[in-house]
C-alpha positions as CSV (number, residue, x, y, z in Angstrom):
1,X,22.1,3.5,1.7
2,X,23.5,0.0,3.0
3,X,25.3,-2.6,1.3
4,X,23.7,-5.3,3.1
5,X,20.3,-5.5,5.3
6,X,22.0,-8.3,7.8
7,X,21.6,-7.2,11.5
8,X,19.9,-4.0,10.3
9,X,16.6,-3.0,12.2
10,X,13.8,-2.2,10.4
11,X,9.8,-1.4,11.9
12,X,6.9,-2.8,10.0
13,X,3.4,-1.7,10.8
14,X,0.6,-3.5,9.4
15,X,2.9,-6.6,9.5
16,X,0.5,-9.2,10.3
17,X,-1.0,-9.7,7.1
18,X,-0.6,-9.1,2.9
19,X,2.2,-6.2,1.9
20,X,3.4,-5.7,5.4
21,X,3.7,-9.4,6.3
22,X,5.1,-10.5,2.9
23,X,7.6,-7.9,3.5
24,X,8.8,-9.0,7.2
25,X,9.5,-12.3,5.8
26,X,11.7,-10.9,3.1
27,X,13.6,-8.7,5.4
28,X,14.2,-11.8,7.6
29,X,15.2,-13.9,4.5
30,X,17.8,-11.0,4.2
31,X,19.0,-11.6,8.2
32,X,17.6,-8.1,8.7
33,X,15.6,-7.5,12.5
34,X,12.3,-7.1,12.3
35,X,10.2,-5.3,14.9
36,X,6.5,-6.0,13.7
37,X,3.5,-4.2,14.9
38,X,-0.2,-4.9,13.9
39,X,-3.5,-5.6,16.2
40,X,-3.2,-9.3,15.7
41,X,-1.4,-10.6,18.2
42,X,-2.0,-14.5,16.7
43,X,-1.0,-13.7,13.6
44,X,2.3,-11.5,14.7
45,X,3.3,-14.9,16.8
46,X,3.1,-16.4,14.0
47,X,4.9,-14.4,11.7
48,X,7.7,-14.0,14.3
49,X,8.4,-18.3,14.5
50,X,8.6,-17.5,10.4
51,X,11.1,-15.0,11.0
52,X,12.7,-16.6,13.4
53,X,12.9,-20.2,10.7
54,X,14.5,-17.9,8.4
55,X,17.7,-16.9,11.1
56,X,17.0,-14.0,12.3
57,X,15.1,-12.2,15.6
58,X,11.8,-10.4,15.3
59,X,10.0,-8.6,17.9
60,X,6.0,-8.9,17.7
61,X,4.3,-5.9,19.1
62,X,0.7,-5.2,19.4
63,X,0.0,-1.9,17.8
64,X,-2.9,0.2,17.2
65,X,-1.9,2.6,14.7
66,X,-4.8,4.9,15.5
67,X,-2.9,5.3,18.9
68,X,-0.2,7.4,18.8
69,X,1.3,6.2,21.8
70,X,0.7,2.8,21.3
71,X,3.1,3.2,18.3
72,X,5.5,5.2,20.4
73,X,6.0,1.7,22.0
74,X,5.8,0.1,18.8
75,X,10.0,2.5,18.6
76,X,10.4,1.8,22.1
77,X,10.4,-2.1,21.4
78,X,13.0,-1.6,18.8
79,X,15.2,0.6,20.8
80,X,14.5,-1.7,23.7
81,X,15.7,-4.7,22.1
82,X,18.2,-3.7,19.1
83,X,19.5,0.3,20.0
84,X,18.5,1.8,17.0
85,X,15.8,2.0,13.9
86,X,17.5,1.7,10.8
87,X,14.2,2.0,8.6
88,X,10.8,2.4,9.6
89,X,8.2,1.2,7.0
90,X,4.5,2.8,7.6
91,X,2.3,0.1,5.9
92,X,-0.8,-0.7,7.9
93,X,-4.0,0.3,6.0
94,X,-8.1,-0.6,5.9
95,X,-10.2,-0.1,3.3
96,X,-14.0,1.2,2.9
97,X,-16.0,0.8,0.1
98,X,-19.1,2.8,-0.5
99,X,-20.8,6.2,-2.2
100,X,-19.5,8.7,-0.1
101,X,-22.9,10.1,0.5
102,X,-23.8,7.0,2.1
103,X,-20.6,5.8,4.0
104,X,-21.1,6.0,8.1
105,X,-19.1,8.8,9.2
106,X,-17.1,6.7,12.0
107,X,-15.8,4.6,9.5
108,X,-15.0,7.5,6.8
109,X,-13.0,9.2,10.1
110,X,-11.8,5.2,11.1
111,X,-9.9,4.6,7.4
112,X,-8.0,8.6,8.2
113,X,-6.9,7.8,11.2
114,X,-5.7,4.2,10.2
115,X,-4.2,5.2,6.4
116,X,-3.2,8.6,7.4
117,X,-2.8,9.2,11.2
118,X,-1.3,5.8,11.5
119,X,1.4,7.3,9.2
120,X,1.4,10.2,11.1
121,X,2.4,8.5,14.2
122,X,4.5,6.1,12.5
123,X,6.7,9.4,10.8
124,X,6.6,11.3,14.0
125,X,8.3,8.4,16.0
126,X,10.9,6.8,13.5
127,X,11.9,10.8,12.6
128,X,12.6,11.7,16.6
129,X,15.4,8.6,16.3
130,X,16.3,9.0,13.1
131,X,17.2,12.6,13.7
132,X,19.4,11.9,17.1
133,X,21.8,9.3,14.7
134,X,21.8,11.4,11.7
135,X,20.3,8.6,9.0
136,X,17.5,6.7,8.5
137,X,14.8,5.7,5.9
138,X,10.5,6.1,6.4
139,X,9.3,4.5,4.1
140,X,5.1,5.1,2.9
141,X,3.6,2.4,1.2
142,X,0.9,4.0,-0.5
143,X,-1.3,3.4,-3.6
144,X,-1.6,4.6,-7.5
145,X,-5.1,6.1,-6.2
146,X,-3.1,8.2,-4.6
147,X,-2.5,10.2,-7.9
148,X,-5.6,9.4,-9.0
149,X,-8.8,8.8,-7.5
150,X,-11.6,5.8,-8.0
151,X,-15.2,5.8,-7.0
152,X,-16.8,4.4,-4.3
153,X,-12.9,4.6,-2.4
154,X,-13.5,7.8,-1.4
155,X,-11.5,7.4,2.1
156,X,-9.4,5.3,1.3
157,X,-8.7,7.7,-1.5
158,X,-8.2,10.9,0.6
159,X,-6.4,8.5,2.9
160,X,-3.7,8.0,0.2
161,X,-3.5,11.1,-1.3
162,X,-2.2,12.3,2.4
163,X,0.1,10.2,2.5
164,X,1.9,11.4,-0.9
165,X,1.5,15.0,0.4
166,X,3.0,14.2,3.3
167,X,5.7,12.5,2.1
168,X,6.7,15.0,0.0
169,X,6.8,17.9,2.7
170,X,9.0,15.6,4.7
171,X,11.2,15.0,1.9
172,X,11.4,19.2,1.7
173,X,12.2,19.4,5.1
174,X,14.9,16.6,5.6
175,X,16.9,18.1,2.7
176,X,20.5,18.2,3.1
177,X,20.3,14.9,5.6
178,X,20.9,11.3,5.7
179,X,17.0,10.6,6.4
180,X,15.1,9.5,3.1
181,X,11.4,9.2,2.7
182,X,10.3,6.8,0.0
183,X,6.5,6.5,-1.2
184,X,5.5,2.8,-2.6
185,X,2.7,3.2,-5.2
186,X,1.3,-0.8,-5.8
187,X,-1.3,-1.2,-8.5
188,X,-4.2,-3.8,-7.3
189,X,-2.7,-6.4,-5.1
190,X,-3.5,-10.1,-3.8
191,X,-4.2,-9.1,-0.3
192,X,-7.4,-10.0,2.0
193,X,-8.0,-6.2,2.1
194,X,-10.6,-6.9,0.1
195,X,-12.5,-9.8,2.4
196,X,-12.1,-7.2,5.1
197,X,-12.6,-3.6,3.9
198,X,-15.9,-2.2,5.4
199,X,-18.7,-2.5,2.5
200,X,-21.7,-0.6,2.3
201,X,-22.0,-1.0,-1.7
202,X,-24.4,-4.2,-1.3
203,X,-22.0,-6.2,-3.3
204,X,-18.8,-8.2,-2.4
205,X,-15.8,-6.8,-3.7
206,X,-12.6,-8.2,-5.4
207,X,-9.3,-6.6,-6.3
208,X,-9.4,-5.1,-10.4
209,X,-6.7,-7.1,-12.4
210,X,-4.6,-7.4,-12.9
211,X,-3.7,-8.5,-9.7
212,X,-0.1,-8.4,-8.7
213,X,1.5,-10.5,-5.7
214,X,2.0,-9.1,-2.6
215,X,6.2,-10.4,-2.7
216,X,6.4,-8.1,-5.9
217,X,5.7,-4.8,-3.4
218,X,7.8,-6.3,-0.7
219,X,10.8,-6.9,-2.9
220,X,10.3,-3.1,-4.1
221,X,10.3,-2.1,-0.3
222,X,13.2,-4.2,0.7
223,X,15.2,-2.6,-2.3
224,X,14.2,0.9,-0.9
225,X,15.5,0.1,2.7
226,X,19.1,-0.7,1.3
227,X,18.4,2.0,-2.0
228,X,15.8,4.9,-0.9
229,X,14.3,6.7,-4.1
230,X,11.4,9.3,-4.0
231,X,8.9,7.3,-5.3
232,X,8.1,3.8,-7.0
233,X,5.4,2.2,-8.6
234,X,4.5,-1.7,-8.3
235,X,3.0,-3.4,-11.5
236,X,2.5,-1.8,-15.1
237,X,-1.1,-0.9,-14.7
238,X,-0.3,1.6,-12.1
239,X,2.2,3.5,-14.2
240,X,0.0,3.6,-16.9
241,X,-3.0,4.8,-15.0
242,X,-0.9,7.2,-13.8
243,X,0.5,8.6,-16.9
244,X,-2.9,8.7,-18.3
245,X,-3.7,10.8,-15.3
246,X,-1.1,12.8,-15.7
247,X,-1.6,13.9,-19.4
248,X,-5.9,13.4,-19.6
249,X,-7.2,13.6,-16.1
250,X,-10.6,13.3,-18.2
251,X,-9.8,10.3,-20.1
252,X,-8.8,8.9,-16.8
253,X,-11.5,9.5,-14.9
254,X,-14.0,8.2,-16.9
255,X,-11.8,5.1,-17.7
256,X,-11.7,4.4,-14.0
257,X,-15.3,4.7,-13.6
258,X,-15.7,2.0,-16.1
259,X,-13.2,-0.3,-14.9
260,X,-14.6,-0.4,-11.5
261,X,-18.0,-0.9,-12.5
262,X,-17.2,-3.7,-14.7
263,X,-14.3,-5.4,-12.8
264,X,-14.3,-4.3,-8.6
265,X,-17.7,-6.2,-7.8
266,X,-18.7,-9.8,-7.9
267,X,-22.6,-10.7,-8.9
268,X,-22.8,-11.4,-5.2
269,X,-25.2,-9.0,-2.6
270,X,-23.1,-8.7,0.6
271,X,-25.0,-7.3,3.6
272,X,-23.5,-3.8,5.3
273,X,-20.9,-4.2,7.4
274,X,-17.8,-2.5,9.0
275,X,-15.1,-5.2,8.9
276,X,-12.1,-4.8,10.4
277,X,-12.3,-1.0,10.9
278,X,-12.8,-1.0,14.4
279,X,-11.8,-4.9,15.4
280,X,-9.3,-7.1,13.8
281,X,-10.3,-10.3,12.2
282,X,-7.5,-13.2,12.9
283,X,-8.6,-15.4,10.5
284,X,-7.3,-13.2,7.7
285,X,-3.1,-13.2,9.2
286,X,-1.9,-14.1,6.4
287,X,-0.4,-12.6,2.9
288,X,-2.6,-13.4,0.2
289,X,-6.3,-12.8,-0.7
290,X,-6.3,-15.8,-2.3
291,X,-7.2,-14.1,-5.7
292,X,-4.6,-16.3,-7.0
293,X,-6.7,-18.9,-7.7
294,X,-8.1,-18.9,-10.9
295,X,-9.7,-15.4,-9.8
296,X,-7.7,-12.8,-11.6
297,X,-3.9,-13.4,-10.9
298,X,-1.7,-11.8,-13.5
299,X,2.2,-12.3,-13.9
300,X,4.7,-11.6,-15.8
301,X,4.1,-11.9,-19.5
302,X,0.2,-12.2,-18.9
303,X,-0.3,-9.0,-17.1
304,X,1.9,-7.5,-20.1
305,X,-0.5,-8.5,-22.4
306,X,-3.7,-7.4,-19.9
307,X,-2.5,-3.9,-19.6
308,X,-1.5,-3.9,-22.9
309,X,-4.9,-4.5,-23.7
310,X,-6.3,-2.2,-21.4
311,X,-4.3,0.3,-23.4
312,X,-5.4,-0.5,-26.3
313,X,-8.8,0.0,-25.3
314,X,-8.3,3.5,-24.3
315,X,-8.6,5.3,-27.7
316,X,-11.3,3.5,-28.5
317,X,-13.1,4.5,-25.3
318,X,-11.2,8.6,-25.3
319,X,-12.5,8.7,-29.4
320,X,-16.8,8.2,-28.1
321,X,-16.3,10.8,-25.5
322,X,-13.5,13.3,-27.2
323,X,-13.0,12.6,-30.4
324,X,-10.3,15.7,-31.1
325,X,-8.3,15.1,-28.0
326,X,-7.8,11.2,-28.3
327,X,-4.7,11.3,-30.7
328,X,-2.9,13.5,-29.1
329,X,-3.8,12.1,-25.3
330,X,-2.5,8.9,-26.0
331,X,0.1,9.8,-28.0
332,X,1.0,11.6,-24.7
333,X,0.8,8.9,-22.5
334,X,2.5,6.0,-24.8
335,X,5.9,8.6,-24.0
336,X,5.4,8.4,-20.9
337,X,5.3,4.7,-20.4
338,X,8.6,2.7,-19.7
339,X,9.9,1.0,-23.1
């Protein structure tokens, strides 16, 4: 859609910390305007004297998703100070992990109307501009459980799926216009989701590997603001997961129950809590988890070879539960898979 991002304006929600802040900084390293909104006001400060060190202006705005006309001022900002919204990027996301039988019901509803509603806001406001000056990208930063599903994510889960239905309604609906709507589907990423997702499992959490680094997604995104496409997945593990979805939702299933069980939980208790559902936590403004060191960071050719292995594993695992469909299940998804 552009040639160049300089002295375009561009909305980031969730932008005071992992995917959304890692992508601010690379729009501003592209002289794009940023216009960040998140609940952190430290944190957005802070990223705005980054933006600022990398030449170019950004506007921190204290944003409640959950508040739809909180992010109605989150546009008004960026019409306020630059005109117009070139691309709006809906990014801001919390995470819960429990048995769905035994998650609080305020903090199920909390994750909906962060994940989804927050989305819903966002789309409603960037689409109201973007319609008056005939172009414009939204862009949904999603996740590959949105095609598939894992357990004890339940609403963070349903949360995702949403946001791929929705997408794809308002991609029907904008036919024949300048206005794109892109979905960004990361595999497991280095973020502090993790330290501050609500967690009633009774053990700590980590992200599965391979874990990819949060400047991977935000490369994809800023690509997407200057080249929309329908739909793009972050990190080899995710397309393969969900080409194995696709052709064995079975197989997949049961392969994701396994690899949460062995791989999303530390041998650590961790007492119930609701982390930063319903109150930010400053002391997690920043873009990585921290995962990256020594605890499960995968790049290039070595997360090759661990989803490579992971793939491997499948028949193996597909053969003790179906021993007639195996063959011809991951025959299916080795087509699928980029060569």
């Amino acid at each position: 859609m552009f040639n160049k991002l300089k002295d375009r304006v561009v909305v980031v929600t969730g932008a005071s910390s992992g995917i959304g802040r890692a992508t601010a900084l690379r729009l501003a390293e592209k002289k794009a305007y940023v216009v960040a909104g998140a609940r952190r006001r430290g944190a957005l400060e802070s990223l705005a004297q980054q933006c600022h060190q990398r030449g170019t202006a950004a506007i921190p705005v204290v944003t409640d998703v959950t508040d739809e006309e909180a992010v109605e001022r989150l546009a008004g900002k960026a019409l306020e100070h630059f005109g117009h919204i070139d691309a709006w990027i809906n990014n801001a996301a919390v995470g819960l992990f429990a048995r769905f039988e035994e998650a609080p019901p305020e903090a199920f509803r909390r994750v909906l109307e962060t994940n989804l509603f927050g989305y819903v806001h966002g789309a409603r406001a960037a689409l109201r501009y973007f319609r008056d000056q005939g172009y414009g990208t939204l862009i949904n930063v999603s996740s590959m459980l949105g095609q598939g599903g894992a357990p004890y994510e339940s609403a963070y889960v349903t949360s995702k799926f949403g946001i791929n239905g929705l997408s794809m309604c308002l991609r029907q609906e904008l036919k024949g216009t300048d206005i794109n709507v892109s979905v960004v589907m990361p595999a497991s990423v280095d973020t502090p989701l993790f330290q501050q997702a609500a967690n009633y499992t009774g053990r700590v959490v980590k992200p599965i590997d391979p874990v990819f680094d949060p400047d991977k997604v935000a490369k994809t995104i800023v690509k997407l603001v200057k080249r929309p496409r329908d739909m793009v997945y972050v990190g080899n593990a995710g397309r393969m997961m969900g080409a194995l979805r696709k052709v064995s939702p079975r197989v997949y299933e049961s392969a994701m129950v396994r690899q949460v069980e062995k791989d999303h939980f530390q041998d650590e208790a961790a007492p119930p809590r609701s982390g930063n559902l319903f109150e930010p936590q400053e002391q997690w403004g920043r873009v990585d988890g921290g995962w990256a060191n020594g605890r499960g960071l995968l790049k290039n050719g070595a997360a090759k070879v661990a989803v490579a292995g992971l793939l491997m594993a499948l028949p193996a695992m597909a053969y003790a539960m179906w021993p007639s469909k195996t063959a011809r299940t991951v025959s299916k998804v080795r087509a699928l898979l980029p060569g």
